[in-house]
C-alpha positions in Angstrom: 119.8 -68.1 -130.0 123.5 -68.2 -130.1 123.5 -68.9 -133.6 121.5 -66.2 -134.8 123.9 -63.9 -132.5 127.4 -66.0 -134.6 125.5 -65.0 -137.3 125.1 -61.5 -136.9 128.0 -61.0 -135.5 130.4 -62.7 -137.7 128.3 -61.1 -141.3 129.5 -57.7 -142.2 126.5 -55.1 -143.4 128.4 -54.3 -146.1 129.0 -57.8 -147.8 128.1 -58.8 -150.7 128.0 -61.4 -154.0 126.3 -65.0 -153.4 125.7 -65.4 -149.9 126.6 -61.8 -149.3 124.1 -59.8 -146.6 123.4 -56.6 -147.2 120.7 -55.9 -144.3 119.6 -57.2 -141.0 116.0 -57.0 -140.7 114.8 -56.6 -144.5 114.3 -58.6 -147.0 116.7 -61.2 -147.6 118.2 -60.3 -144.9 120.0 -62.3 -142.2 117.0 -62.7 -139.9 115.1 -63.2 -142.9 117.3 -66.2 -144.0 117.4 -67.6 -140.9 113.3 -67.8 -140.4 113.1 -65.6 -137.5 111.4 -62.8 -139.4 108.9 -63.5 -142.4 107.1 -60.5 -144.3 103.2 -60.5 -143.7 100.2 -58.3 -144.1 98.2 -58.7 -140.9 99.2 -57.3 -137.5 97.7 -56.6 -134.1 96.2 -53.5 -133.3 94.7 -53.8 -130.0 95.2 -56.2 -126.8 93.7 -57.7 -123.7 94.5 -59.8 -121.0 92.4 -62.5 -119.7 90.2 -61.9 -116.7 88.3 -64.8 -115.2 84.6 -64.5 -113.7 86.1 -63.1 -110.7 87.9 -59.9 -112.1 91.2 -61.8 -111.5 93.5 -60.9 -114.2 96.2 -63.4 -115.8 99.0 -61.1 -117.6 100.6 -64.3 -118.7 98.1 -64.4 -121.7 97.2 -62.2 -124.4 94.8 -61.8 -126.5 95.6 -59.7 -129.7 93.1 -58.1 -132.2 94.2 -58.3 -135.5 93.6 -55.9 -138.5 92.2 -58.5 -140.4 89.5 -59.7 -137.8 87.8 -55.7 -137.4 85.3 -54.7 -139.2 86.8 -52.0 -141.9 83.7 -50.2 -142.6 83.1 -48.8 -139.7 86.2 -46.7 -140.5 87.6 -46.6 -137.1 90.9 -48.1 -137.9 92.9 -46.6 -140.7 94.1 -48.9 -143.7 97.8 -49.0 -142.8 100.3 -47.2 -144.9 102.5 -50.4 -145.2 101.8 -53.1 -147.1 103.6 -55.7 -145.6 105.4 -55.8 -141.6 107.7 -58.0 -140.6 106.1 -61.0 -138.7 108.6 -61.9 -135.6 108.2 -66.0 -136.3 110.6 -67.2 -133.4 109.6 -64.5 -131.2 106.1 -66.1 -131.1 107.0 -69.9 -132.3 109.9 -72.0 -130.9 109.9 -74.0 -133.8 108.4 -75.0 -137.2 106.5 -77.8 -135.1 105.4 -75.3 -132.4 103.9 -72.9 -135.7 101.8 -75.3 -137.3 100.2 -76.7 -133.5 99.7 -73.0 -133.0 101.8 -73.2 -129.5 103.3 -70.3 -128.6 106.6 -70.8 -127.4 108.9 -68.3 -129.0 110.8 -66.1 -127.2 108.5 -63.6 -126.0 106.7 -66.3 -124.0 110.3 -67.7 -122.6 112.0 -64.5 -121.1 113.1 -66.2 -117.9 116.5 -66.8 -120.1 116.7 -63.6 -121.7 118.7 -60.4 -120.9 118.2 -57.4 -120.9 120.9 -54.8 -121.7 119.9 -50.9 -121.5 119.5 -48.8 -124.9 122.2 -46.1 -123.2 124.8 -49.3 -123.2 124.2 -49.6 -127.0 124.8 -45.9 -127.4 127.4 -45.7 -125.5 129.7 -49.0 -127.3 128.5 -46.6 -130.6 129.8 -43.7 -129.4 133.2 -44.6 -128.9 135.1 -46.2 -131.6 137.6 -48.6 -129.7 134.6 -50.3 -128.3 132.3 -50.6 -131.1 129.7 -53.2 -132.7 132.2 -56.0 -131.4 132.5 -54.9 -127.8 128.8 -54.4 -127.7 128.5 -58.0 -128.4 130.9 -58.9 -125.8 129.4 -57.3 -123.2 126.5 -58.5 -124.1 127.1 -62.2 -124.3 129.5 -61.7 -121.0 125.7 -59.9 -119.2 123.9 -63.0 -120.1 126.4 -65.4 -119.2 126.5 -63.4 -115.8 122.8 -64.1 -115.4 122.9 -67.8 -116.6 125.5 -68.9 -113.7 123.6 -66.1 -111.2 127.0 -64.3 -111.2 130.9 -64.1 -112.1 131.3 -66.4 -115.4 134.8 -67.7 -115.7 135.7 -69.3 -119.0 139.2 -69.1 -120.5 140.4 -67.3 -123.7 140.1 -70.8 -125.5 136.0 -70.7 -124.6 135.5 -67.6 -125.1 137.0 -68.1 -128.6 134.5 -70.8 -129.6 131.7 -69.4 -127.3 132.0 -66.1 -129.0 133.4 -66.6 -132.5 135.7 -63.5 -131.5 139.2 -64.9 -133.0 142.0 -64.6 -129.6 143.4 -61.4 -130.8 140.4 -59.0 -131.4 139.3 -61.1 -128.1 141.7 -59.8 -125.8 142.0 -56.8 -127.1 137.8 -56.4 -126.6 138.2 -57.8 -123.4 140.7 -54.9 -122.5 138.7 -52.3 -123.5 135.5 -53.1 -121.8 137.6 -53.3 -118.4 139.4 -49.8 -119.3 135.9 -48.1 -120.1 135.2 -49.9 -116.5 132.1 -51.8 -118.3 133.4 -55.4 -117.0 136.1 -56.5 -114.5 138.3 -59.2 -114.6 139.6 -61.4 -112.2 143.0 -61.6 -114.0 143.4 -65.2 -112.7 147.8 -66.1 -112.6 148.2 -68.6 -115.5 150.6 -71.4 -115.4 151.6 -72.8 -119.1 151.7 -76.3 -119.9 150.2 -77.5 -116.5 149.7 -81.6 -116.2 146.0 -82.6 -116.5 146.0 -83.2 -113.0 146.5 -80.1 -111.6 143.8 -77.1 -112.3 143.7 -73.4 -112.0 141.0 -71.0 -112.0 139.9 -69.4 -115.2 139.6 -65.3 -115.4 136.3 -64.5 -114.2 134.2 -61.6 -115.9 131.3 -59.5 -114.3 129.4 -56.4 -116.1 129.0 -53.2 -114.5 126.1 -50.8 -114.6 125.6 -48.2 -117.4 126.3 -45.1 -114.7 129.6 -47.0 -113.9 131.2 -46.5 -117.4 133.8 -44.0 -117.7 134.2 -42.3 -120.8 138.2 -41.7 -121.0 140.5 -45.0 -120.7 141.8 -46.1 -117.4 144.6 -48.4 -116.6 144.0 -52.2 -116.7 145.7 -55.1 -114.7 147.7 -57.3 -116.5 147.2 -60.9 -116.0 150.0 -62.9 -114.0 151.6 -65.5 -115.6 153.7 -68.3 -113.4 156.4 -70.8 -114.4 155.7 -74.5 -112.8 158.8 -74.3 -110.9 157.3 -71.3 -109.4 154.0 -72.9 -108.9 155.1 -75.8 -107.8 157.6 -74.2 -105.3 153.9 -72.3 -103.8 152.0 -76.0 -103.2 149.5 -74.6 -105.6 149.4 -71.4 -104.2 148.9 -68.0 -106.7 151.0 -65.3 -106.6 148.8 -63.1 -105.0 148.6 -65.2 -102.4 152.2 -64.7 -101.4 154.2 -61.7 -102.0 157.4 -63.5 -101.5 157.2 -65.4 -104.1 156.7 -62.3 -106.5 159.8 -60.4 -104.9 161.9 -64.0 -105.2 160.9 -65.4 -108.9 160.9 -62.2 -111.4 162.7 -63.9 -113.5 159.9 -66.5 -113.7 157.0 -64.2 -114.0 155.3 -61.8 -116.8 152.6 -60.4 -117.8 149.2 -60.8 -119.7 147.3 -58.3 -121.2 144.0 -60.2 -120.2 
């Protein structure tokens, strides 16, 4: 699933020429490309769930009633105005293997690693320009991260880099946003350049807030510490928040981060 969300991210709607994208979810688009949608002329118009001699009722399976299988004299259904609908092949099939076996085990039958992230979030990244498509994303990825570790997700700008496919710049400046819109905090973890390979220090640790938590004007963010070794060293290992001395004694030592 990351792939697909590289993929979308990283094509612009408006490209064009050889391998060139021009839509998401038509034809020859980038879902189309990828096999996760395939155009098809049958659908489901009715369900049930399965109930067992006993009136017990399993919501875990489905049983769908396609067009093709009713009977179209009887004229209850209507012939469809569309042709052709777009068939969500990964959402019911993991794999090609998984499609010809007929197992369903696409996404809509593996939720217990998805996330879910509120219509009124979209609207509001769309809404305001300095957040956009690519803070969208972020916050996104950062929600389902949040979920995957059952909490904070630390990674450092490096990761995030390759986890996102956000290059550093349009990364920290994302990352800045969200937190000013109060949509994510930050841990601002103190950083310590060029540290030995023996010695570790806690990465900046992201967590998403709730859709009524988002502010509409810009607040002020925190700026992320940033310690010399001498400094660190002089601490046994300690941060700078951990000991106001050391900030009053070593600002010559010390600056700032914007993330």
């Amino acid at each position: 699933m990351s792939d697909l969300l590289l993929t979308i991210h990283n094509t612009s709607p408006d490209s064009r020429g050889k391998e060139g994208k021009s839509y998401i979810t038509k034809k020859q688009g980038i879902l189309s490309k990828l096999g996760y949608l395939r155009k098809e002329g049958d659908y489901p118009i009715s369900y049930d769930y399965y109930t067992d001699e006993y009136g017990n009722t399993d919501y875990n399976f489905v049983d769908w009633h396609m067009y093709s299988s009713q009977n179209r004299l009887t004229g209850v259904f209507d012939k469809p105005r569309a042709k052709m609908i777009n068939f969500p092949v990964r959402g019911i099939y993991g794999d090609e293997q998984s499609e010809r076996e007929n197992e369903v085990t696409g996404y809509f039958y593996r939720f217990e690693n998805t996330t879910e992230v509120d219509i009124n979030t979209f609207i509001f990244c769309m809404k305001h320009s300095d957040i956009g498509v690519v803070g969208f994303y972020l916050y996104s990825f950062i929600k389902s991260m949040n979920s995957y570790f059952g909490g904070e997700y630390n990674s450092p700008i490096e990761q995030l880099v390759v986890n996102t496919g956000i290059k550093s710049t349009k990364l920290s400046e994302a990352i800045t946003t969200l937190e000013a819109h109060n949509m994510i905090t930050n841990s601002h973890s103190t950083f310590v350049p060029f540290l030995s390979q023996d010695k570790s220090i806690p990465a900046n640790g992201y967590r998403t807030l709730n859709r009524t938590q988002f502010t509409d004007s810009r607040r002020e963010v925190e700026v992320r510490k940033v310690m010399s070794q001498a400094a660190y060293e002089r601490t046994g290992g300690r941060y700078l928040y951990e000991d106001s001395s050391i900030e009053e004694n070593d600002d010559d030592e010390l600056n700032d981060l914007p993330f």
